[in-house]
Steps between C-alpha positions, in 0.01 A plus 500: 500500500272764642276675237530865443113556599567381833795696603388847344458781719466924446664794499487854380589578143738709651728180450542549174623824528771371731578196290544688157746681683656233593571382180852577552497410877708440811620136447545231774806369558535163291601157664890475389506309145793235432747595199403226261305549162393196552519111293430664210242221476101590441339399879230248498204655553401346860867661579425842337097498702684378821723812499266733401248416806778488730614867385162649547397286824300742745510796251135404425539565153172344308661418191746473234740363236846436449657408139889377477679449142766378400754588120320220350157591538407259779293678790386372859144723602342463845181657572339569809163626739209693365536789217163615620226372759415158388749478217797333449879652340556318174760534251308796323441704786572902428674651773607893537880569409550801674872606481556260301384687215792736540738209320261546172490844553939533491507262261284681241742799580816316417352344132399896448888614633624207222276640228687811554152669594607605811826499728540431823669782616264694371340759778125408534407864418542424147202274518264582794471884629448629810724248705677633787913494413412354178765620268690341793371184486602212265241226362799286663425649807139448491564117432762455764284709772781769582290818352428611826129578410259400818292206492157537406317268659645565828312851512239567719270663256443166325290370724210781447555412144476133563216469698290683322475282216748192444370405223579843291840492305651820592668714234915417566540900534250485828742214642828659352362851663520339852853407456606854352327619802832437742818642420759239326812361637845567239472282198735203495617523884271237718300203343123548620231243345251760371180379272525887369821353327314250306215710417739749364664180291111508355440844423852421280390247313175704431703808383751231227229289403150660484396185700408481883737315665216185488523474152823514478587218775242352256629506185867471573543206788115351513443393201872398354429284859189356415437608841112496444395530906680857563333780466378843683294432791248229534307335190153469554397146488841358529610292800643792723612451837346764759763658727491446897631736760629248775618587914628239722442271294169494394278668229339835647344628133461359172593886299299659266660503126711801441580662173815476321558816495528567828846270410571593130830448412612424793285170568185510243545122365353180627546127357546195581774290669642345180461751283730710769744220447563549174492830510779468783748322272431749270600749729808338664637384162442834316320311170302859433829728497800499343816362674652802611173627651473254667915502616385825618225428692679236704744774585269705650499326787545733884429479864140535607679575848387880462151374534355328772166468388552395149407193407720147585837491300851462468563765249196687228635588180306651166152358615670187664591351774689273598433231801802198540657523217174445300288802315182697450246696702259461755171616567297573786173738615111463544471149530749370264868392516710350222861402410703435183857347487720384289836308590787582239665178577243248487285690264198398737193783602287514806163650467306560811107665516329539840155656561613643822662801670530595860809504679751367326503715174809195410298185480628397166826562607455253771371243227743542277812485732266117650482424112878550315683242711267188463 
């Protein structure tokens, strides 16, 4: 495999302006994925490397990791390429999240909605000021993307903000200020994947708790998980992947570390691939809510039809989606994709990290469509 040093090229920071906002980008039509769930059986993993470097051939992704599980804590990982020039993916490397964060984030919400600490059909003006239609606007809402508020990181004047300093974490009101900026769509009439939604899921959490939304993803779904790898942004000294902006299938820049904040709620995490395993089960099972939360969430479930540019899925519910029958989120921007799924019939989850973004803004998808029917 060709190192990363040798295939890096350059181009403008401008990129990253145009990659944060595509965080919630235009995806490419998938290759058409068979029915099955699958043998139900854990693949070897020769089997589970094979497919996984025959789903990314030519996307010149550098590098990456891919963790399957199955109800009786068996797991299959495959690693791959280069997390860095000159160093190899192992089993510990940190990748960015992104949207994936927005599953904690919901699921925080829906242990505060059983504590009786908030409702879900509560209007967000009772916790955050200020937002456009918001004593319109459910928490629901927020979590199922239908509050109609604009996405932030699809305005234009993030990019001045950006590129001035990407290492600054912005204040959420400067980001959440862009979005107020354009006038909203009805509440509750068109699905619309919006990272101002998620954010606004934050701000809630702040309000209930007295805790940043980081600290609360912390307390309540981190640690019960013993998920020791996730946390907010990159850990110095750890073994973090750097993120890759790829085009025709080939490196052009290895891109500069961002700050979380620049993500917050809406894709602030990074971790490892197992580590997102578990914390997929987690998810797809509902351990960290009660029963009828989680009855709830699965009924959440609409058409992304009303969006063409919202990320690949079948249907998004309360900050979920679901992709073949199987469930989680996805994540994707500035030089990172992931996936999370979990099957409810064979109990099994995918995990998928890349280090790469460029055109496909799906990747993972890909993978994990090559990777449920071995």
């Amino acid at each position: 495999m060709t190192s990363i040093a040798s295939r890096l090229g350059r181009t403008p920071l401008l990129v990253l302006v145009l990659l944060l906002a595509a965080c919630s980008g235009a995806p490419a039509d998938p290759p058409p994925a068979p029915s099955a769930s699958g043998s139900g059986v854990l693949p070897t993993e020769d089997r589970l490397r094979a497919a996984l470097e025959s789903a990314l051939a030519g996307s010149g992704v550098p590098g990456g990791a891919v963790v399957v599980t199955d109800a009786d804590g068996g797991s299959t990982t495959a690693i791959f390429g280069e997390r860095a020039p000159g160093e190899p993916v192992t089993a510990d490397t940190r990748f960015a999240y992104r949207s994936i964060t927005k599953s904690f984030v919901g699921t925080v919400i829906l242990q505060l909605a059983d504590e009786k600490r908030l409702s879900l059909e509560d209007p967000v003006s009772k916790y955050v000021a200020g937002v456009p239609n918001g004593d319109r606007i459910t928490i629901a809402e927020l979590g199922d993307m239908r509050s109609g508020l604009a996405n932030y990181s699809a305005r234009p004047g993030l990019g001045a903000m950006l590129s001035k300093d990407p290492a600054r974490d912005p204040k959420t009101s400067e980001l959440l200020a862009l979005s107020y900026a354009v006038k909203p769509v009805a509440p509750g009439t068109a699905y619309e994947y919006s990272n101002t939604n998620t954010l606004l899921l934050g701000e809630v959490i702040r309000k209930v708790t007295g805790d940043d939304w980081a600290t609360a993803v912390d307390q309540r779904l981190l640690r019960p998980l013993k998920l020791e790898s996730v946390r907010t942004g990159f850990v110095a000294g750890s073994e973090n992947a750097a993120g890759f902006q790829l085009a025709d299938g080939k490196i052009v820049e290895q891109l500069p570390v961002v700050a979380p904040g620049w993500f917050g709620a809406a894709g602030g995490l990074t971790g490892n691939a197992a580590d997102l395993a578990a914390w997929g089960r987690s998810l797809g099972s509902g351990s960290l809510v009660s029963q009828g939360a989680q009855r709830w969430r699965l009924e959440q479930f609409g058409s992304t039809a009303d969006d063409p540019a919202s990320p690949l899925y079948d249907d998004y519910g309360f900050a979920m989606g679901r992709i073949s029958g199987w469930i989680g989120h996805t994540g994707t921007g500035l030089g990172f994709q992931g996936l999370v799924m979990y099957d409810p019939a064979t109990q099994h989850v995918i995990a998928v990290l890349i280090n790469g973004t460029g055109e496909n803004p799906d990747l993972p998808v890909t993978v994990f469509q090559a990777v449920r029917t071995l």
